[in-house]
C-alpha positions as CSV (number, residue, x, y, z in Angstrom):
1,X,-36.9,51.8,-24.4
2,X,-38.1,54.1,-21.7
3,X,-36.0,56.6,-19.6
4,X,-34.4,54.2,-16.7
5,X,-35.2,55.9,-13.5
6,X,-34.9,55.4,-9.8
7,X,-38.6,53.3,-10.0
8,X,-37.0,51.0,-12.5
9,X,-33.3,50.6,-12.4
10,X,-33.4,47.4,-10.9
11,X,-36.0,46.0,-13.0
12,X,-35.3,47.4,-16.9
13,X,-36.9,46.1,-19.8
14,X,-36.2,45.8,-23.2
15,X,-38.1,44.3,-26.5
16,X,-38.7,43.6,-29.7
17,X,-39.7,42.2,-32.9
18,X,-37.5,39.2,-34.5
19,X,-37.8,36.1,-36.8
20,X,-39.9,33.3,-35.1
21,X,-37.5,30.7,-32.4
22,X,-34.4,33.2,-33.0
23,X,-32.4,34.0,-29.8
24,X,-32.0,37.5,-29.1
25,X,-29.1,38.8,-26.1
26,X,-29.4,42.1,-24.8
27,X,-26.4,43.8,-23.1
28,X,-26.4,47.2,-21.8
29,X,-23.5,49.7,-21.3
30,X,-22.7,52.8,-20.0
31,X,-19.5,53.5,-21.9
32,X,-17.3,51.8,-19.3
33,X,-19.2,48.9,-17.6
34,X,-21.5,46.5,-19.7
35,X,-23.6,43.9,-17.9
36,X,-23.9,40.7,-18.5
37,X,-25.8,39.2,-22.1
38,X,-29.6,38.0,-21.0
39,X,-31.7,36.3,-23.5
40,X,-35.0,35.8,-24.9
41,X,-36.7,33.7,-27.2
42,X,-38.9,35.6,-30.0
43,X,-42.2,34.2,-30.0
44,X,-44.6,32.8,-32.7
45,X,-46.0,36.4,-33.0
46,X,-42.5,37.7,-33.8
47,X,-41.9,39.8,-30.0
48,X,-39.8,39.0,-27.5
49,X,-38.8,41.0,-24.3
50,X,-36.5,40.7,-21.5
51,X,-37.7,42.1,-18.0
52,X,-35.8,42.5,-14.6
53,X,-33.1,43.8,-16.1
54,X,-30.5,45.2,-13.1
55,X,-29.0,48.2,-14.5
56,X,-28.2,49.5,-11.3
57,X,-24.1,49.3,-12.0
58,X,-24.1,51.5,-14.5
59,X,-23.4,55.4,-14.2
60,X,-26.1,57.7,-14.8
61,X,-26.2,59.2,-18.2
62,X,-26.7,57.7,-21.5
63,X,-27.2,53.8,-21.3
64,X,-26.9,51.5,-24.3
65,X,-28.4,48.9,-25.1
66,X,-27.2,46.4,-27.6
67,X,-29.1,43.6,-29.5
68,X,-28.0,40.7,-31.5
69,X,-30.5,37.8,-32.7
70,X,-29.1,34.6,-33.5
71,X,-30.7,31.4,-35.5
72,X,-31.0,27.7,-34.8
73,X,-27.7,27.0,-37.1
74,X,-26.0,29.5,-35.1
75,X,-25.9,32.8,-37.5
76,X,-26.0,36.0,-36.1
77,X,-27.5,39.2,-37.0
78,X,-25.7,42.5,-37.2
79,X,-25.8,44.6,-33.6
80,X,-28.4,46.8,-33.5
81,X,-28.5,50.0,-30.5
82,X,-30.8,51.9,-29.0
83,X,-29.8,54.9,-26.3
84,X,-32.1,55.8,-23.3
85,X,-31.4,58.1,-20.5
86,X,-30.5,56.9,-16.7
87,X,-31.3,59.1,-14.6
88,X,-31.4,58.0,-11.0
89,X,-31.0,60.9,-9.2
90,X,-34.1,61.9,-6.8
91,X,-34.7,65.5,-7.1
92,X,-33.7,68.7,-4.5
C-alpha cells in the first residue's frame, strides 16, 4: 500500500489478490486505535480492493493494515500485515 498522506487520508485504499468469491476484511491500526473491518469480494480474476478507506483517526506514524479472507463455509485464512507510513503533516 502507498504512504497515507494528507491528499489521501480520508480516502485509503487497499488490495489484493485472493481465491475467487472469498471475503476479504481489512482493518487498519495504529497501535492503539483500529477502525472498523470493511470488506470486499475477490473477483473472478482473483483481485479485490477496498477504496475510501477513512484513516483519519489514526496517529501519524506506522499504520497497519490487517487482512483476513474468508470462504463460503465460513473458514478463515491466517492474518496477513502490511505496514505503510502516515504521514499527515503539511510541511514548514
Amino acid at each position: 500500500t502507498d504512504v497515507v498522506n494528507l491528499s489521501n487520508v480520508a480516502a485509503a485504499a487497499a488490495g489484493g489478490t485472493g481465491t475467487v468469491g472469498a471475503t476479504v476484511s481489512v482493518t487498519v491500526s495504529d497501535g492503539v486505535t483500529t477502525t472498523a473491518p470493511l470488506t470486499a469480494i475477490v473477483d473472478a480474476n482473483g483481485e479485490w480492493e477496498i477504496t475510501g478507506m477513512d484513516l483519519s483517526a489514526l496517529i501519524d506514524g506506522t499504520v497497519t493494515f490487517t487482512v483476513v479472507a474468508s470462504d463460503a463455509a465460513g473458514n478463515e485464512s491466517a492474518a496477513d500485515t502490511l505496514t505503510a507510513d502516515k504521514d499527515t503533516n503539511a510541511p514548514v
